[in-house]
C-alpha positions, 0 to 999 in steps of 0.5 A: 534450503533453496539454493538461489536465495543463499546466492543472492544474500551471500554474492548477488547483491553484496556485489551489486552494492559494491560496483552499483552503490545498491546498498539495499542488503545492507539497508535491510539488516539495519531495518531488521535490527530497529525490529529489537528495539524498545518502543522508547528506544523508537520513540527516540530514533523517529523523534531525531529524524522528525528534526531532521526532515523538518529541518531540510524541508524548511531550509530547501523546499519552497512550499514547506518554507512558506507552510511554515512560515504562515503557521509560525513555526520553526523545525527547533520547535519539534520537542515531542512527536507531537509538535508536528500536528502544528503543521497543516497536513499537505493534501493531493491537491498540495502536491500537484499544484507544486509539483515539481519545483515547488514541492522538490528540494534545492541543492541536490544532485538530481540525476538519479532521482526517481518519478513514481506514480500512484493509481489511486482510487481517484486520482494519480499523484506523481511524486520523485524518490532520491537515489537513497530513497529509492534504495531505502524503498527497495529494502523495505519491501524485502523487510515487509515480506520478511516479517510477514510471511518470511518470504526471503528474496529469491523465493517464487512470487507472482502478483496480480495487480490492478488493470492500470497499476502504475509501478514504481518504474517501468521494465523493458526486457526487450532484446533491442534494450538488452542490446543497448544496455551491453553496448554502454556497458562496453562504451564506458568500460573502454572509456574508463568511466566507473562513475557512470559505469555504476550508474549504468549498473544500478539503473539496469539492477533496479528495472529487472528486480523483478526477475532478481526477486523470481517475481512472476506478474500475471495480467490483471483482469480485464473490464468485466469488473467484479462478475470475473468469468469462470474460465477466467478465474480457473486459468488464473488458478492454474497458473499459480498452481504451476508455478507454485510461488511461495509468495501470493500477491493481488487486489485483494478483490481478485484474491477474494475471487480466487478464494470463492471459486476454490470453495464453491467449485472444490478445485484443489487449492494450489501450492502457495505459503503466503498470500498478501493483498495489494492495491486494496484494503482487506477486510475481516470476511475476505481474510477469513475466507482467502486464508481457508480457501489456499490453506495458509498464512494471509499477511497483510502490508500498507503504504503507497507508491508515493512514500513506499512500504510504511507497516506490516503485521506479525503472526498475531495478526493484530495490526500493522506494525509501523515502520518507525525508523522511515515514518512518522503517522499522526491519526487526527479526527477535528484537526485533534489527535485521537486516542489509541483505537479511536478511528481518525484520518491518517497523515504519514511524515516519510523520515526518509525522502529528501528529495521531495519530503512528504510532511502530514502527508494526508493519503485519504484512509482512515484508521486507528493506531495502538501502543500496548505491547501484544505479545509478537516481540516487536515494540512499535506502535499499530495501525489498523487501516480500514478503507478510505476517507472518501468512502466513509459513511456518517449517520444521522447520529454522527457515527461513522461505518468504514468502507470495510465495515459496510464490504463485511454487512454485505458480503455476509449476507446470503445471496450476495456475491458482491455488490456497491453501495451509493449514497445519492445525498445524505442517507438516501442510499441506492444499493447494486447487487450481483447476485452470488451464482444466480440467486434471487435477492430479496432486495426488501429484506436487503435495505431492510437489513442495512438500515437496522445496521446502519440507520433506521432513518435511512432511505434505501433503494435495492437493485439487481446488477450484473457486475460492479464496474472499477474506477479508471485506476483500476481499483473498485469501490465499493461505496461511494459516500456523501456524508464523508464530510461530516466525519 
């Protein structure tokens, strides 16, 4: 047993919780003791704090009053998780044209409030997390890990994000800030201020748990896009080799890069246990193929920066589990609530933001949910997300093809190493291909093929690229949907 994680669970942090009021070990065994409870038992838990956000929302925050109020609706009205689908969802545009006073509650002590950013696919979205919050947050991600993958705190981790990921908040490990920090430690020391000394304490915790967690973040790729240079991919490998992190975390399009130049190349695949995407949706193809390329487990979590860790899978690999102590997700096609396995749009209620509530909150996926019980032990309801909203396409039949559907078509197809789909206007289609190592495409037979899979009516044009570009977030979209609208 490795000594450093027995060190953080038994001293580190039950010390920290103590002087710095950071309570997450103790956040996280709560969490971890929700995991044994019946789906009824849940059902119960997720229902009282439901009441209890609406009903904070209601009385402190201005826009939530004024929703309410117009859609006839009172927090006492919630007899059932269901009632809440009589709020309208709260949109991106929502938020920002809130934000903040608007969309953040009165009344609270905000000096140790949060301001957290999403690199989203299209769009940044700001938002605040409250000190508990933030804790809440923090716990969570150790529970994620945890349950999938059983990666204890203070195991190796690296990650590799997206070139303009925005973290929850920045890191400064400096010497000049180190400097300062031990010069306030002393100021309020001699001054006899343990409130502030605790405060000073948390914050210097919370910026370098990164290096509590033994978490390595390597540079993410540059502006190359999807047509990664050889070199680039091999000194990435390298470095994850040498450093042999029990926990692997990327895009998953970099995971998916690694993986082919690992097979292609029959280069020893490094020493990892676990390896996780972030920052991305995971289809099927790249499961399958990350998981044979490094020889382990590939876990796979949801959220966002805006709300935090919301579900993670299990060993069954069969959905995601949520989170139902901390979230609340409506899954809702036509404003109606869709049936267990049934694709909608996906709306999240954090139980736990006081700061500023996220209600409905429509993060822009798609997906399903399920309740039966397969078998792994734990109760909660499953989510399976399977892209964007925004990158759904409808046929002329009304049917809708997932961004993660249409990346596995593609990516099945010989001779493809990647590639983007662009819908023009509705079903006129041009598609970019990268060819894989060189190869001829047969770019006839390719929209031949994506029309028997997709719509005989569709009008298809196929074209040779060297590389698919990222968004400004640094996030790749793969298909870029006219028809969305529709589903």
């Amino acid at each position: 047993m490795e000594m450093y994680p027995l060190l953080l669970r038994k001293v580190v942090m039950p010390v920290a919780g103590r002087v710095a009021g950071i309570e997450i070990w103790k956040m996280y065994r709560r969490m971890m003791e929700t995991e044994r409870l019946s789906l009824e038992e849940l059902r119960h838990l997720q229902l009282r704090s439901l009441r209890e956000i609406f009903t904070h929302a209601y009385e402190r925050v201005p826009f939530y009053r004024a929703r309410f109020e117009e859609a006839g609706f009172r927090p006492e009205d919630i007899r059932d998780e269901r009632d809440v689908s009589a709020i309208p969802p709260t949109t991106k545009d929502d938020i920002m044209s809130n934000f903040p006073e608007g969309i953040t509650a009165r009344g609270m002590d905000r000096s140790r409030w949060k301001y957290v950013a999403s690199s989203g696919t299209t769009r940044q979205i700001m938002g605040i997390h409250d000190f508990q919050k933030a804790n809440m947050n923090w716990a969570a991600g150790l529970r994620a890990h945890k349950l999938a993958g059983n990666h204890d705190i203070g195991q190796r981790w690296m990650e590799i994000p997206p070139h303009m990921c925005t973290s929850i908040c920045g890191v400064d490990d400096s010497a000049e800030a180190e400097g300062l920090f031990s010069r306030r430690l002393l100021s309020l020391l001699g001054g006899g201020d343990f409130g502030g000394l605790g405060n000073h304490l948390y914050q210097y915790f919370y910026s370098r748990r990164h290096n509590v967690y033994r978490r390595v973040t390597l540079p993410s790729f540059g502006s190359e896009g999807t047509n990664i240079p050889e070199d680039s991919v091999k000194d990435y490998i390298d470095r994850i080799r040498a450093y042999r992190p029990h926990l692997l975390e990327g895009l998953p399009l970099y995971l998916f890069a690694f993986a082919k130049h690992v097979m292609s190349n029959g280069t020893d695949r490094p020493a990892v246990d676990v390896v996780k995407p972030f920052g991305g949706s995971l289809t099927d193809v790249m499961k399958e193929k990350i998981g044979r390329a490094f020889g382990c487990e590939v876990h796979d979590t949801y959220g966002c920066s805006e709300t935090g860790f919301i579900a993670c899978d299990c060993e069954k690999h069969d959905g995601l589990h949520l989170f139902m102590d901390l979230y609340h997700v409506d899954i809702c096609r036509g404003g109606e609530r869709v049936a267990p396995g049934e694709l909608g749009r996906v709306y999240v209620t954090d139980l736990q933001n006081m700061a500023m509530p996220w209600l409905r909150y429509e993060l822009g996926d798609v997906g399903r949910y399920y309740v039966d019980d397969h078998g792994c032990g734990r109760k909660s309801v499953r989510l399976s997300v399977e892209g964007r909203v925004e990158d759904t396409l409808v046929n002329t039949r009304g049917e809708p093809f997932t961004s993660d559907a249409i990346f596995d078509f593609f990516h099945r197809v010989e001779g493809i190493d990647n590639f983007q789909l662009i819908e023009k206007s509705r079903g006129v289609f041009d598609v970019l291909c990268v060819p894989l190592n060189g190869s001829r495409i047969n770019r006839d037979d390719i929209a031949r093929r994506f029309r028997e899979f997709f719509d005989p009516e569709a009008i298809v044009k196929a074209y040779t690229v060297k590389t698919i570009k990222a968004e400004d977030g640094g996030k790749f979209r793969f298909v870029k949907s006219k028809s969305h609208d529709r589903f």
